[in-house]
C-alpha positions as CSV (number, residue, x, y, z in Angstrom):
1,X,-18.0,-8.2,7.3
2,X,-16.8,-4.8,7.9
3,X,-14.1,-3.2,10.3
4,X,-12.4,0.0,11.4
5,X,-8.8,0.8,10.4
6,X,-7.5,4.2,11.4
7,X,-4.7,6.8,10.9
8,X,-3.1,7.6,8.1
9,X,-1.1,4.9,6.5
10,X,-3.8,1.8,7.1
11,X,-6.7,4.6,5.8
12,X,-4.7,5.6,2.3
13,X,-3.1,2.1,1.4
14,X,-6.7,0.7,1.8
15,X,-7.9,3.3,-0.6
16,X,-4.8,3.5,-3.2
17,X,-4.4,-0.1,-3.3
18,X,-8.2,-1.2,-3.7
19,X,-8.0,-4.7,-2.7
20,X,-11.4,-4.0,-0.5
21,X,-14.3,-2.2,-0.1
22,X,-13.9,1.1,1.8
23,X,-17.3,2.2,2.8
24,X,-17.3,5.3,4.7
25,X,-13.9,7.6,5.8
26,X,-14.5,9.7,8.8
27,X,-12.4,13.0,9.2
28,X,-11.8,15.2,12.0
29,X,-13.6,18.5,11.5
30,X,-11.2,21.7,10.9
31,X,-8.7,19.5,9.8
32,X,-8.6,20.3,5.9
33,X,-5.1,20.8,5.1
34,X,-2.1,18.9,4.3
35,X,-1.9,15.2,4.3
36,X,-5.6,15.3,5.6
37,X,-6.8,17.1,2.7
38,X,-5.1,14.9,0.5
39,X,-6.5,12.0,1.4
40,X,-10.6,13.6,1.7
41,X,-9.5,14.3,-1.6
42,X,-8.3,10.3,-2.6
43,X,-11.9,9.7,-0.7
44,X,-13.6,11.3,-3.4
45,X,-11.9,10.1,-6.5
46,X,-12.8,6.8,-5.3
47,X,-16.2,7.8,-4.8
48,X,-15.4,6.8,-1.1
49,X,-18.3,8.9,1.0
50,X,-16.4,11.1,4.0
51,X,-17.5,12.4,6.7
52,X,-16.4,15.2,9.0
53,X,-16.9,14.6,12.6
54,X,-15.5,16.0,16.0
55,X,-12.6,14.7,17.9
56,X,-14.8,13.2,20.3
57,X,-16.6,10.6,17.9
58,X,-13.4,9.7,16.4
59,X,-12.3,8.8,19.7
60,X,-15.3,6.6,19.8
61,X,-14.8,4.6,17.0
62,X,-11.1,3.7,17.6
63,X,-12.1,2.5,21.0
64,X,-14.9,0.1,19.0
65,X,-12.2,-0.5,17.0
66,X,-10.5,-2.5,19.5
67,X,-7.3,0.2,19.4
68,X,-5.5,0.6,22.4
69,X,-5.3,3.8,24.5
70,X,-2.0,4.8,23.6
71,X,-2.9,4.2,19.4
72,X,-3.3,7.3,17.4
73,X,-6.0,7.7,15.1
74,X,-4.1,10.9,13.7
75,X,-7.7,12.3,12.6
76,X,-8.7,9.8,10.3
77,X,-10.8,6.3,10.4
78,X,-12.1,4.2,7.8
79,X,-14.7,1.4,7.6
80,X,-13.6,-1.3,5.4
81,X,-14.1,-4.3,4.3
82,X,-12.4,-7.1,6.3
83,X,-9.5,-8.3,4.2
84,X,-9.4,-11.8,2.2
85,X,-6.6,-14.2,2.2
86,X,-4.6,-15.0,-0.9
87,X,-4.8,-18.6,-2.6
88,X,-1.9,-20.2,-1.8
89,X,-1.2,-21.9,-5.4
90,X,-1.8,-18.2,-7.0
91,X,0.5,-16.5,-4.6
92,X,3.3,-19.0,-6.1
93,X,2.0,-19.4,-9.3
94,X,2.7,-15.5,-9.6
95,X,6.0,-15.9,-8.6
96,X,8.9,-15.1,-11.1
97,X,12.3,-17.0,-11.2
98,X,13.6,-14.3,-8.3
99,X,11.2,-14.3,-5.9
100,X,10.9,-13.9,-1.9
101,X,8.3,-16.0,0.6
102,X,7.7,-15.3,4.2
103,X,6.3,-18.6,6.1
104,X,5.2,-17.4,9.9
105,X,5.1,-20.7,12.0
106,X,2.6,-20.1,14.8
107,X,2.5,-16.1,15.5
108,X,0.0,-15.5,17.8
109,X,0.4,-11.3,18.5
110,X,-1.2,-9.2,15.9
111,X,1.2,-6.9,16.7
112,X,3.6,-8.7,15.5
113,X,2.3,-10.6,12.6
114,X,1.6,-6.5,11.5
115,X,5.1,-5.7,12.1
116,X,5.9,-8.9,10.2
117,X,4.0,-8.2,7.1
118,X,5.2,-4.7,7.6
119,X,9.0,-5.7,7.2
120,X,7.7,-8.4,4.2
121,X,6.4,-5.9,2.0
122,X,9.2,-3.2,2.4
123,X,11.9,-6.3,1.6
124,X,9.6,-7.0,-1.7
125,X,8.5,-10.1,-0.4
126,X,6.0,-11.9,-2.9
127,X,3.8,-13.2,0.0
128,X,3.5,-14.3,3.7
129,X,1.8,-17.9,4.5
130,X,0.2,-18.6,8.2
131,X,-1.3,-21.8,9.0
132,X,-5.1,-22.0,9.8
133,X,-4.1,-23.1,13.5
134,X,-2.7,-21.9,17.2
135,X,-2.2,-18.7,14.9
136,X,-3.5,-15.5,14.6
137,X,-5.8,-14.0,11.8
138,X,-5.6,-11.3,9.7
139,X,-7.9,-8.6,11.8
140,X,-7.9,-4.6,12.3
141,X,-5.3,-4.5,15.1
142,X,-2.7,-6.5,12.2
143,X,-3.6,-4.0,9.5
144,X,-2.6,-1.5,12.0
145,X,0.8,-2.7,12.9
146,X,1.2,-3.2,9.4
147,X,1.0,0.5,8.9
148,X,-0.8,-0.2,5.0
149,X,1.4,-2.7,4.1
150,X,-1.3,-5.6,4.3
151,X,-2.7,-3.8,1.2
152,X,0.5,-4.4,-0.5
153,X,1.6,-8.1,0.6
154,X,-0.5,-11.6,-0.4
155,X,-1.6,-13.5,3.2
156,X,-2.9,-16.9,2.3
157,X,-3.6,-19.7,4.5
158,X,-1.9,-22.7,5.0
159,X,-2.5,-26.1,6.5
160,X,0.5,-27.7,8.4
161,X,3.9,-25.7,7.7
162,X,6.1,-28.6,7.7
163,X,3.9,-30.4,4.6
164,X,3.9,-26.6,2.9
165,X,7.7,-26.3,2.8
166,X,8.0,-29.5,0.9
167,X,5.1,-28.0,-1.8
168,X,7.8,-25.0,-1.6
169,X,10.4,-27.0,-2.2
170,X,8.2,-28.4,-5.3
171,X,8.0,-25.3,-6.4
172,X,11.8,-24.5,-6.3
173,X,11.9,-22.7,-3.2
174,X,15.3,-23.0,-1.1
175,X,13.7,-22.6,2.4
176,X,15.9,-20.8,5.5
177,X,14.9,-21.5,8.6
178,X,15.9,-18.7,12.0
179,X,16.5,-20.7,14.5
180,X,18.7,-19.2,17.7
181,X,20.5,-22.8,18.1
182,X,21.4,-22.9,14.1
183,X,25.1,-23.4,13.3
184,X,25.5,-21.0,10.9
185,X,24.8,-17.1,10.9
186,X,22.5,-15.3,8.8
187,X,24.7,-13.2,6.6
188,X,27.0,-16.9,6.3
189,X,24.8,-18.4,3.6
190,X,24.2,-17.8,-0.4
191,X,20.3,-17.0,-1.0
192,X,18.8,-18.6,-3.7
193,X,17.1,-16.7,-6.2
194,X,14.1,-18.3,-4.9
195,X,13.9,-18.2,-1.3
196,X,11.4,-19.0,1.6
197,X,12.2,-17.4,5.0
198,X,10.7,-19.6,7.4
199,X,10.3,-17.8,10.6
200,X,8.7,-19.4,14.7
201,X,6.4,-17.7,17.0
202,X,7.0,-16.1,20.4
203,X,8.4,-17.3,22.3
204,X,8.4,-21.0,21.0
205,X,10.7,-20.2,17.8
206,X,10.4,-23.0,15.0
207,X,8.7,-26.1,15.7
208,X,11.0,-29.0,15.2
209,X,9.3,-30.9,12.6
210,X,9.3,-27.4,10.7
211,X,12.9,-27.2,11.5
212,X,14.3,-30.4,10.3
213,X,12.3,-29.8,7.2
214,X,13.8,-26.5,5.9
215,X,17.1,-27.2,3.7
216,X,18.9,-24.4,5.5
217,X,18.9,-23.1,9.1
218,X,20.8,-20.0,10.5
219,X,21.3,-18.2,13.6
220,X,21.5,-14.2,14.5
221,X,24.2,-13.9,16.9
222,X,23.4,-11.7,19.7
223,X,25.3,-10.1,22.2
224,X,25.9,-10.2,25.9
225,X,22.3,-10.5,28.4
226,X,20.1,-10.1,25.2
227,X,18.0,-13.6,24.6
228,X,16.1,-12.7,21.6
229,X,14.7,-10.2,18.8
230,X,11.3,-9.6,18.0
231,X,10.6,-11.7,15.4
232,X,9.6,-9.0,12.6
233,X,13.3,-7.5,13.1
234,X,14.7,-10.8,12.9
235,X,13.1,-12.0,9.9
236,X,13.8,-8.3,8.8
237,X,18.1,-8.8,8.8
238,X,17.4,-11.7,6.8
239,X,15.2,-10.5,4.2
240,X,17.5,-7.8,3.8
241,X,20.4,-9.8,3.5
242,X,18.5,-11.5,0.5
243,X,17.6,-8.1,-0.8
244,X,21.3,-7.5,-0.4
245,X,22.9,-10.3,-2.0
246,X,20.6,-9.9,-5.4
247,X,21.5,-6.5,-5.4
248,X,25.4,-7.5,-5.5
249,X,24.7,-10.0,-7.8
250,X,25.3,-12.7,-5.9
């Protein structure tokens, strides 16, 4: 099954990172310098046909692509392959001894799960797991948000989070839970060398079986009138407080 990704980032991560098929990139017309001309040019190498077509057909296809008004296709849009999800056991089989895990329980904006992945790959995490149910899929409008970065992070599939964090645990995973109500604070705790950042969905924040299962559980304190973070910026203080910490040597 094919989709449409557009502007920049998605278009050249699909095509540098080949994970998928790109079938066809479609280029606005006059538009042959700089970044533009670079990626025609990463097209080619990769034997990647492109095709240079007015503004009005570009705006076309982003609106079949399901983009919303205000998304910018920056003069570029690519049919691709719709993206495959990572085995679960490979994704930790390919773990090293240091390694960081992203577990999404129940995110349900592809905006956000995007933004998620996003903040994931630009921490180094090793992969991000989403359960098959009440969750959003990987789709065009996630590969968006993610600005590229879903050609650079394993998604895999998982059945119930609560009986995956114990397989983590198996596996020699410390798993950290964000949770509002948590005693402790983010920046409070020692990250293990292998850690799983176990993060809720809108709204809901961690189910309580997921929560009572994770071996840690911390809080980011927030000021005055301000009830919560998005959840990719939240999960994004942590995983850089793991990044952090290894770096120090802690």
């Amino acid at each position: 099954m094919m989709e449409l990704l557009i502007g920049f980032n998605a278009v050249e991560a699909a095509l540098a990172a080949e994970r998928r098929t790109v079938d066809r990139v479609w280029v606005e017309r006059g538009r042959d310098r700089g970044r533009l001309a670079r990626l025609k040019d990463l097209a080619r190498r990769h034997r990647v046909p492109v095709e240079e077509v007015d503004r009005a057909r570009l705006e076309h296809l982003a609106a079949e692509s399901g983009a919303s008004r205000d998304a910018r296709h920056q003069g570029v849009i690519a049919s691709v392959a719709s993206m495959s999800y990572a085995d679960p056991e490979a994704v930790l089989a390919a773990c090293g001894e240091v390694a960081t895990l992203v577990v999404a329980d129940g995110v349900e904006d592809p905006r956000n799960l995007g933004a998620l992945l996003r903040t994931a790959a630009g921490a180094g995490a090793a992969g991000v797991f989403i359960p098959e149910r009440r969750a959003v899929g990987l789709s065009a409008t996630v590969a968006r948000a993610a600005a590229g970065a879903l050609e650079r992070v394993a998604v895999a599939r998982i059945g119930n989070v609560a009986t995956f964090l114990e397989r983590l645990k198996d596996a020699g995973f410390w798993t950290v839970g964000l949770d509002a109500a948590a005693s402790r604070t983010w920046d409070d705790v020692r990250y293990a060398k292998r850690t799983a950042l176990v993060v809720g969905g809108e709204g809901k924040g961690l189910r309580r079986l997921v929560r009572e299962r994770c071996d840690e559980v911390v809080a980011i304190p927030l000021g005055p009138e301000v009830e919560s973070l998005n959840l990719s910026v939240a999960a994004g203080i942590c995983l850089f407080e793991v990044v952090r910490q290894r770096r120090e040597g802690r």
